[in-house]
C-alpha positions in Angstrom: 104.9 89.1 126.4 101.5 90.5 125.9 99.2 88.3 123.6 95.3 88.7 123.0 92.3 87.7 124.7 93.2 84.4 124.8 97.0 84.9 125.0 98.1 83.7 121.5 101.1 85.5 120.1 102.7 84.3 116.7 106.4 83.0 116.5 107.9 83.7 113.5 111.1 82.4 111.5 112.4 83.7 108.4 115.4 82.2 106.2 116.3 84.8 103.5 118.2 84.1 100.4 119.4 80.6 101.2 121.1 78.9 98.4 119.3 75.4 99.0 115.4 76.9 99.5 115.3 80.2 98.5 113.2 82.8 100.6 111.1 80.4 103.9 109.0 82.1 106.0 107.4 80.3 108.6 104.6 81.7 111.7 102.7 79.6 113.8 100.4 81.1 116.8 101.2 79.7 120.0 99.3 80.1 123.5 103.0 81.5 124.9 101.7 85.4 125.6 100.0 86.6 128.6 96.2 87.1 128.3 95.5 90.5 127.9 92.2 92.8 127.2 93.7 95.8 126.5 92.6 97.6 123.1 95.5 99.7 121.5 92.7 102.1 120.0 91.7 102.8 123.2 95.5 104.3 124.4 97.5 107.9 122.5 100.2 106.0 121.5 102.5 106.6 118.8 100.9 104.1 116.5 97.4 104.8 117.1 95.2 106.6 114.6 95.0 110.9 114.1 92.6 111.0 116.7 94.4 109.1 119.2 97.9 110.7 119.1 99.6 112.0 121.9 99.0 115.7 122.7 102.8 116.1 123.4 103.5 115.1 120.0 100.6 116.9 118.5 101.6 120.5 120.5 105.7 119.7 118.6 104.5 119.4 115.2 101.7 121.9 115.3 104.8 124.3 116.3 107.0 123.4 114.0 104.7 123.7 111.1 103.6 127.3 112.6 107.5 128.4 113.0 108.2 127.2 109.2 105.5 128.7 107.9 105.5 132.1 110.3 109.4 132.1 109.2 108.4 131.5 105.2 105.9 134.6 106.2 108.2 137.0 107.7 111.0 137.0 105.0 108.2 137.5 102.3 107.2 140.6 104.5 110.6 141.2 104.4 111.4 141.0 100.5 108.2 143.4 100.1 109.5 146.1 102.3 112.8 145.9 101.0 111.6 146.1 97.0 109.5 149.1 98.6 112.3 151.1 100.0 114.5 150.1 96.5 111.5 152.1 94.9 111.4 155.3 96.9 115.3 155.3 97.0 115.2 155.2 93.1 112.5 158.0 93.2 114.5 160.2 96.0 117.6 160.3 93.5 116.5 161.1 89.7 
């Protein structure tokens, strides 16, 4: 399991709604993880900040918010031409 620099993870335990103590939550760092001098701001990764986010991920949402909002677009366009051809119809027949 990957740790930091010096390979310290933490180990956690949690005892939740015990009738005897209550809520316990309990972490200790151990020297248990691998040594490791990888920086996660340095990797796109799904967790990373705006500026560090996977193109693939980036390319899907920047298309979905361009097909709901081209889709919002086109039946405006559409409602206009329709109350358009409702007026000239209502013109052609008096």
């Amino acid at each position: 399991m990957p740790g930091d620099s010096a390979g310290t993870i933490f180990v956690g335990a949690k005892l939740a709604d015990a009738d005897t103590y209550g809520n316990v939550v309990f972490m200790k760092p151990t020297t248990w993880g691998a040594k490791t001098m990888l920086k996660y701001e340095d990797v796109r990764a799904l967790w990373a900040t705006a500026d560090r986010v996977p193109i693939w991920l980036l390319v899907l949402a920047l298309g979905i918010i361009i097909a709901v909002w081209g889709t919002i677009f086109f039946i405006v366009m559409q409602v206009i031409k329709i109350n358009k051809i409702g007026k000239e119809f209502k013109l052609e027949n008096k």
